[in-house]
N, C-alpha and C positions, 0 to 999 in steps of 0.2 A: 786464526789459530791453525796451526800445522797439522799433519796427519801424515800419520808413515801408512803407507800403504803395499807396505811390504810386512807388516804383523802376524804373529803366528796364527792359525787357524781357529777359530774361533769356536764354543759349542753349537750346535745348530739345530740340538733337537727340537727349540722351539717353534721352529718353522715349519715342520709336519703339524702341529697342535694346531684347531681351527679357533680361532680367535673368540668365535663370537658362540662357543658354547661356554666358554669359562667364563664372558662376560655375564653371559646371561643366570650363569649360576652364582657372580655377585652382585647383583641388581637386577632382577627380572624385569622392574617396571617399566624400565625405559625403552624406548623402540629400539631396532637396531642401529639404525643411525647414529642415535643419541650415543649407544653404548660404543659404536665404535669411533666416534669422536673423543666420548672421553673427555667434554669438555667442563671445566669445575662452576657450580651454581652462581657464583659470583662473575665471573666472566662475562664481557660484552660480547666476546664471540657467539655464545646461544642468541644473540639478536641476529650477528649481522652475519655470521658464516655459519651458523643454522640454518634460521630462515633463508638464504641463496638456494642452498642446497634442496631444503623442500620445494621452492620454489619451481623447480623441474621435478617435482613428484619424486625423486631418487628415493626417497621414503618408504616410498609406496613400491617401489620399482623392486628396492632389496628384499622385502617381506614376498612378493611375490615371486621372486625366484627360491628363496626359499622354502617357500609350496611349490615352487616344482610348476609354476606357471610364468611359463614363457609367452611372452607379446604377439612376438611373431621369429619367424626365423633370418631375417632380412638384417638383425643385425648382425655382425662380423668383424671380427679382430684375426689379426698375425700376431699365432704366440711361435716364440722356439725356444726350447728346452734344451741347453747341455752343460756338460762339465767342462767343454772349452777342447775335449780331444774327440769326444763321439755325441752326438746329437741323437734325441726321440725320436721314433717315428712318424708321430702325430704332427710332427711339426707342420706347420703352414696356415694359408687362411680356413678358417672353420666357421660355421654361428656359432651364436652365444650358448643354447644349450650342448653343442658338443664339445665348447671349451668348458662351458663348465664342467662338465662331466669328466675332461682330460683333467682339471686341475683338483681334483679328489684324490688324483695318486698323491703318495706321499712325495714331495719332493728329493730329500735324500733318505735312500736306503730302499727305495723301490722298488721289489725282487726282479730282475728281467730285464731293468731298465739303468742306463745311467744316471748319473744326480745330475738335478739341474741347478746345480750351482751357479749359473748364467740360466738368468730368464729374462724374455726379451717379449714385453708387449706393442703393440702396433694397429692402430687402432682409429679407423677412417671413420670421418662422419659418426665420433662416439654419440653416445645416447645416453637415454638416466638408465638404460638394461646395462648394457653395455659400461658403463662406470658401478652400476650396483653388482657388476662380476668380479670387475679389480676387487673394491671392498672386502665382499665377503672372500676375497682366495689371496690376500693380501697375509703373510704371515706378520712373525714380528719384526723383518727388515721391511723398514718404508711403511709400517702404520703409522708413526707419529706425522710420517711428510705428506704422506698420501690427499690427508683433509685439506690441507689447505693448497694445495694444488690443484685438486678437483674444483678447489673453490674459486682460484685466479684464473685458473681455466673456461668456467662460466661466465666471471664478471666481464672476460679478454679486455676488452677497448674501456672499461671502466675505471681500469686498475694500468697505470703505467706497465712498459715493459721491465724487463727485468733479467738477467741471469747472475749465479750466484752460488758459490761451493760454502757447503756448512760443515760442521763437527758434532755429532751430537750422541745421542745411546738410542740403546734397543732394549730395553731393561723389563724384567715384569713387575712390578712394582704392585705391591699390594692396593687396594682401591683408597686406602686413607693415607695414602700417598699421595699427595696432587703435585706435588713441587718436590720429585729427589735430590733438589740440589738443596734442600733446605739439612738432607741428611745426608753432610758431608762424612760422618765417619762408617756408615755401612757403603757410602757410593762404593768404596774399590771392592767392597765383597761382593758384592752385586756385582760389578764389573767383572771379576773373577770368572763367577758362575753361570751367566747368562749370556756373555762373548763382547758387553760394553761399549764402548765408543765405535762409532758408524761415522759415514761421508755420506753426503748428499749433494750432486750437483743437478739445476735447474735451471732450467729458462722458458720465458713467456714473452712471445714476440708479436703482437698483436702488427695486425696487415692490412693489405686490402689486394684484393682481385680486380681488372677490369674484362669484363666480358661481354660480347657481344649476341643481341640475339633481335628479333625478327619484331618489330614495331607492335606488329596485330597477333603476336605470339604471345599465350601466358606467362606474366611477368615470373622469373625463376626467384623463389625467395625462400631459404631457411625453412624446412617445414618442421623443424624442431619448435612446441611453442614451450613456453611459461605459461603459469597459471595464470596472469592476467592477458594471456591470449596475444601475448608478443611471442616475437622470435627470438631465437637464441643470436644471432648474428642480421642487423641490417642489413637492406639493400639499398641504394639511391640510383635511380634513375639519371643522368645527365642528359637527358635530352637537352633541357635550357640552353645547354653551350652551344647546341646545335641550330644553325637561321631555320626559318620556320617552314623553306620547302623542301629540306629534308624530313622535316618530321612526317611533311604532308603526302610524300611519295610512298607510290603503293610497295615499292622494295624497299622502302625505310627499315633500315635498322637504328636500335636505340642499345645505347654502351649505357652498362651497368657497373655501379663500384660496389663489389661486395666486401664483407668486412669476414676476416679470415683471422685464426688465432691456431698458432704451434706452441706445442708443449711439449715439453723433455723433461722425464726425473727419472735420473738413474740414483741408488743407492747401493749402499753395500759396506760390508763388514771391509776386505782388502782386493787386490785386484784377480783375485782369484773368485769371492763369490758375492754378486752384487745381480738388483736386478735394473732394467728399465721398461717405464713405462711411456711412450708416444701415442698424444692426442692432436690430430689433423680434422681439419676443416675441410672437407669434400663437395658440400650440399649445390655448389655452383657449377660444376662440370653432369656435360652431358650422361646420360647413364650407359649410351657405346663410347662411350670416347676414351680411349687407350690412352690415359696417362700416364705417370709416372707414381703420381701421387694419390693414384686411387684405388681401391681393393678389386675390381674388376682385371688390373695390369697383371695385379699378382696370382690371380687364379686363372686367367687367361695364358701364364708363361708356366704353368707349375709342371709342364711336359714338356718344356723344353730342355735343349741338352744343358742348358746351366741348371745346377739342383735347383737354388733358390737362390731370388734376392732381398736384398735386405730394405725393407719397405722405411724405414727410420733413413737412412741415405738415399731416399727417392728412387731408391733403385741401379744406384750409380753400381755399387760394389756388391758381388754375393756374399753371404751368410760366411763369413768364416769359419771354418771348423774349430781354428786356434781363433778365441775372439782376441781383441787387443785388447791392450790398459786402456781401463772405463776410464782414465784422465783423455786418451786419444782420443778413444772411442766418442767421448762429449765434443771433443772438440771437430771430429768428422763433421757430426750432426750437426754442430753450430755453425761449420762455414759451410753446409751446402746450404742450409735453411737464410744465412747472411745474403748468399750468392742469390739465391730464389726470391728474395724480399728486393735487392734492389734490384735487378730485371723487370719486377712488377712496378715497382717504384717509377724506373725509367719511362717505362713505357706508358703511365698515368701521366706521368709529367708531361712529356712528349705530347700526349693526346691532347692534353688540357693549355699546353700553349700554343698548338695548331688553331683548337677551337677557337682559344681567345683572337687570335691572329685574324681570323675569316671574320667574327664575328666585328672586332675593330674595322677591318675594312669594308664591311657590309655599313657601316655608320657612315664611316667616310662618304663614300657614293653616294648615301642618302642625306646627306646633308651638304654638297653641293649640287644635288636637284635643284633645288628650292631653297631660297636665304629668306624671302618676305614670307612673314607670318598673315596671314586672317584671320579676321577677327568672326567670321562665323560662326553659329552652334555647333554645327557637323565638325568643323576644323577646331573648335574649343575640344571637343567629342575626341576628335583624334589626337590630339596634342594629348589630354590628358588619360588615354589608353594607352600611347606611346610612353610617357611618362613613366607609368606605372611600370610597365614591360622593362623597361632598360633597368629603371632603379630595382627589381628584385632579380632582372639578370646579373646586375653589381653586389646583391648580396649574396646571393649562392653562390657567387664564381669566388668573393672574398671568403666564404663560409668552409668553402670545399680545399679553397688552398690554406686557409687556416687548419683544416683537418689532416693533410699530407704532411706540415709542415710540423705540426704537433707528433703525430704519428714518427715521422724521422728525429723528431728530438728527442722522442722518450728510447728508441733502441740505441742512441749514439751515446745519451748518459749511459744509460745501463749497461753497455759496453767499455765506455771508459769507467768505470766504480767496479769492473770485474777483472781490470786491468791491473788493479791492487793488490786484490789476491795472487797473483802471478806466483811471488813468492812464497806462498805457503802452500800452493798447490804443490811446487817442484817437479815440474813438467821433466820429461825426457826429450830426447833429440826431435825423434818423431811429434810429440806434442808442440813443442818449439814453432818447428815448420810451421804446422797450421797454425800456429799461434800468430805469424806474423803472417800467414797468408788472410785473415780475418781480420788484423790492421788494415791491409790494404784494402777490401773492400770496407769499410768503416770511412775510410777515405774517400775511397769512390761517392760514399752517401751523403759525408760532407758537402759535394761538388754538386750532390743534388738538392742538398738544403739549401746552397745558393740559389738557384737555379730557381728555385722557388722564393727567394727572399729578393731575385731579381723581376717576376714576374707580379708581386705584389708591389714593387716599387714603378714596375709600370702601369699595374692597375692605377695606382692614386696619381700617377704623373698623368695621364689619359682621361683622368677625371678632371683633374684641372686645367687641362687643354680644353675639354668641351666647354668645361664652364664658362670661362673667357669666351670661345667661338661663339656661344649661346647667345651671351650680353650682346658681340661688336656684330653679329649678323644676326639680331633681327629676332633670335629665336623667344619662346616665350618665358626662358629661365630672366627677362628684364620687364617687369609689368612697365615700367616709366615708360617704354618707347610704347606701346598702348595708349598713355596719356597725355605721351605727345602728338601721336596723330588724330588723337581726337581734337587736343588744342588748334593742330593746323586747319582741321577742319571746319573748326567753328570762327576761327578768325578769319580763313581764306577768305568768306565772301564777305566780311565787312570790308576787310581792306580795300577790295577788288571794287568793291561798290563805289567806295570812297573814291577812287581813282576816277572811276568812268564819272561820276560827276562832276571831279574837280577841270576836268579835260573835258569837258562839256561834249562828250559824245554822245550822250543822250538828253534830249532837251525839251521833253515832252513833261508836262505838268509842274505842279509844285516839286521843289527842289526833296523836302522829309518824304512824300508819295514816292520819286524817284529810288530813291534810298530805300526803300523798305522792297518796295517790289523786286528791285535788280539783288537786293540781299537775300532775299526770299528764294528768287529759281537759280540763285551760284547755291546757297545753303542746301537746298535740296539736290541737285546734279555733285554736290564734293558729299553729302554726307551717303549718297547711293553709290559711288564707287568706292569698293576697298582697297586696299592699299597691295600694292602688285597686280591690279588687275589691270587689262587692257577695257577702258571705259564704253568703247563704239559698240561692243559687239555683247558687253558683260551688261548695262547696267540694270537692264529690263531684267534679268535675271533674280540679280540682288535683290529688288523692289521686289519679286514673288516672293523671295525667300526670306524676305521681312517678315513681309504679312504673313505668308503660312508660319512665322513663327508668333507670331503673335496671335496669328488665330487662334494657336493650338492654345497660348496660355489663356485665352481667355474661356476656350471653350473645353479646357482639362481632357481632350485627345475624342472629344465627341465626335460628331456625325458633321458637323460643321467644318471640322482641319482636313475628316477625310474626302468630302467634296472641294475642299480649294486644293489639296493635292492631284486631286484630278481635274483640276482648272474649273471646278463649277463655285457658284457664288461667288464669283469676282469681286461684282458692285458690293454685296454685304463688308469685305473687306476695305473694301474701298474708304468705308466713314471714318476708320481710324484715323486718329489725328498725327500732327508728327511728332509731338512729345509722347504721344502712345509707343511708337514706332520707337523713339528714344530709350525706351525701357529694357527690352531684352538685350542691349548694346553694354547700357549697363553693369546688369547682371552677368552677362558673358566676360565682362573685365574680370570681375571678379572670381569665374571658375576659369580663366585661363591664368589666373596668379593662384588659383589651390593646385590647378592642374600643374604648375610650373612650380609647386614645391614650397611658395612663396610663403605660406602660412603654417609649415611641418618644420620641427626640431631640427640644428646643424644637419643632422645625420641622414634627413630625411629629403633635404633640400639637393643634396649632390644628386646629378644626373647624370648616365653615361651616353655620349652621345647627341645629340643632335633632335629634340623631342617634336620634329617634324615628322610625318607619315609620308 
């Protein structure tokens, strides 16, 4: 739907009038919340954009600022007030009780002051105080938008991105009124007398930060909670991507991905008086650290020779005294915030193909160390800790690139679905520009959803290189080549036997006696060497390491296992028989094919890597 935003000026007394005493004089019972939602009994909204909203105690937050009890002083917003030629004094960043206390003057007709026709909220690291101030100093422009914006705002990363211009009224509407469009023939008297049709433009661009900080440092995390004791925005750690002696150095640092969410709602009657509100995500930058995007920037420059700048453009541009057409003006705020999202984007990606790169090559190496598998406890032990290790560094790493990947495809729809609107906006010269300077970057993020749909294609191509590698050298993703050397092993010395008697190399006793004894010490000398070992120097080894396994099972880790560990009780080990001996060989077949995946779900069974140690 169209909108001329060149329309005659609209009445505005409503906007001095504070909302939430007229509410309360038609409905006392309900909180204020409730009342300034306004939402109807029937409505699934009092489930699910109620309850969000309590959920951060905002409830509780608005009632007690209106006793006049403040948290603390610590939160702060950038308000500016003007009519577009002269600006308030007060302007700048302030806390929350001195803004609220600013926003009690009357907005237009102020004695001493100009109207603040243009009002301009800005608002780092909001809070439920700090959203329970918009609320209650929210006139009749932008209460209807206001709730559910506060509400996409909270959900961020739950709720797809989004930007989007609407058409809609500002109306006072009596309370048995739920639905004025049900009363089409008083809408235009209403419209008449109250100033009618409004514009709303919006957007919610959910992100992510990568930040670096210090291994043995307090992990930095959202101290905003919920009622059920979460945060308002995740942290994830990636160390995972990192091999494991970075983690372990004492100057280790660990890259953090935080989850950030930008909010813009401007409204307004035409472009003469409209206001905005700007919600930023701070919680992940240092508390000296001079950025652009932080409330410390703005009160650190507020002496310098530029008056002020304008915290909604990061600071790029000062506060205009002449603001622009709130159509530009949106579309400012959208292509730095565009520009800002893919910089971060880049440089996630970047990071996350670097890691994967080191971490692929750190496989490679280890998996032309060693081709032959063992069949030992310790090396079953290894294999299937190695196992485990690779297979959830393949899920996080598919997890995280499935989250980037999702993340870029919800701001690129929601960009092209606002591409639609084009025409009913009717942008000017200056809106144009950026209009296509915001395609281009749209572009550029294109080039990184590749970039990401090419590095998921080499995760699975890499997966099924190892798998292959695993089978044809040896590794233990193939239980059969297990069962084959155990075949060789048990047929070696028959065959071998067979020989030497047919060749009459040995020709002492009955020919069956022959047989048995020379099968008997090849049986015992091929089933004590394992497979890659060097025999001369290993096998005496092996034979310890039989028996102290089998001591252990017989003796369930008593006082027995730990004297053959220290070489005492030889002889007692000694009586085991060799089909004793035969048993934990076994049993070890069998946890080097769980450890190899051999018995877990398609999903479970891929491995990255080389599950050698």
């Amino acid at each position: 739907m169209s909108f001329d935003f060149d329309r005659r000026e609209p009445c505005l007394k409503n906007e001095n009038v504070p909302w939430i005493e007229q509410a309360r004089r038609e409905n006392g019972d309900d909180t204020p919340l409730q009342l300034f939602l306004a939402i109807p009994g029937y409505s699934p909204r009092n489930s699910y954009m109620l309850g969000c909203l309590k959920s951060i105690d905002l409830d509780t937050a608005i009632q007690k600022i209106l006793n006049g009890d403040f948290e603390s002083c610590q939160s702060e917003l950038w308000l500016h007030d003007g009519d577009g030629h002269r600006c308030r004094a007060y302007n700048g960043v302030m806390p929350v009780p001195a803004a609220h206390q600013k926003l009690q003057l009357k907005r237009f007709g102020q004695p001493g002051e100009p109207d603040a026709s243009i009002r301009r909220f800005h608002i780092h690291h909001p809070t439920a105080e700090s959203m329970g101030l918009l609320i209650l100093n929210t006139g009749g422009l932008g209460r209807d938008e206001l709730g559910g914006f506060l509400f996409k705002y909270i959900k961020a990363h739950s709720t797809p991105a989004s930007i989007g211009f609407n058409v809609g009224v500002s109306i006072a509407f009596p309370s048995y009124l739920n639905d004025p469009l049900l009363f089409s023939p008083i809408f235009a008297d209403f419209e008449e007398k109250t100033g009618g049709r409004t514009f709303s433009f919006t957007f919610h661009l959910p992100s992510f930060v990568l930040k670096r900080q210090k291994a043995r440092a307090r992990r930095r995390e959202d101290p905003r909670k919920k009622r059920n004791g979460r945060p308002w925005r995740e942290s994830r750690p990636l160390s995972f991507l990192s091999k494991p002696i970075e983690i372990k150095s004492e100057f280790a640092s660990v890259d953090t991905l935080h989850e950030v969410h930008y909010s813009l709602m401007i409204c307004g009657y035409n472009r003469s008086v409209w206001t905005t509100c700007s919600l930023v995500d701070t919680y992940f930058y240092d508390s000296d650290e001079d950025h652009e995007d932080t409330v410390e920037f703005y009160r650190t420059h507020e002496d310098s020779e530029v008056s002020e700048w304008d915290p909604a453009l990061i600071g790029d541009k000062e506060v205009w005294t002449k603001c622009p057409d709130p159509r530009e003006y949106f579309l400012m705020i959208l292509d730095k915030r565009f520009t800002q999202i893919y910089e971060e984007f880049f440089k996630i990606i970047d990071f996350v193909q670097d890691k994967m790169s080191d971490y692929v090559s750190c496989l490679h190496e280890n998996r032309t160390t060693r081709n032959c598998a063992t069949v030992s406890r310790d090396s079953a032990k290894r294999l299937y800790e190695s196992a485990e290790t690779k297979r959830m560094w393949l899920r996080q790493t598919e997890q995280l690139l499935d989250l980037l990947s999702d993340g870029l495809s919800s701001i690129l729809r929601c960009w092209e679905a606002f591409e639609i609107e084009r025409l009913n906006i009717a942008y000017n010269r200056p809106s144009a520009t950026l209009f296509h300077g915001i395609q281009g970057q749209s572009i550029d993020m294109n080039r990184l959803q590749d970039s990401l749909s090419k590095a998921k294609t080499k995760c699975d191509g890499f997966r099924k290189d190892l798998e292959l590698a695993n089978g044809v050298q040896g590794g233990p993703g193939n239980v059969l080549q297990y069962l084959k050397l155990t075949f060789i092993q048990v047929m070696t010395p028959v065959v071998v036997s067979a020989s030497i008697i047919q060749a009459d190399i040995l020709t002492f006793g009955p020919v069956f006696l022959r047989f048995v004894m020379i099968t008997a010490v090849l049986f015992g000398i091929c089933w004590c060497i394992e497979p890659g070992q060097n025999p001369i120097p290993g096998w005496t080894d092996t034979i310890k390491k039989r028996l102290n396994t089998r001591a252990d099972d017989q003796n369930d880790g008593g006082p027995l296992n730990q004297h053959l560990r220290r070489g005492w009780g030889w002889n007692q080990a000694m009586m085991a028989s060799v089909w004793q001996l035969a048993q934990p060989r076994r049993r070890l077949l069998r946890e080097v094919a769980w450890a190899s995946g051999a018995n877990s779900g398609f999903e479970e069974d891929v491995e990255l890597g080389n599950l050698q140690s």
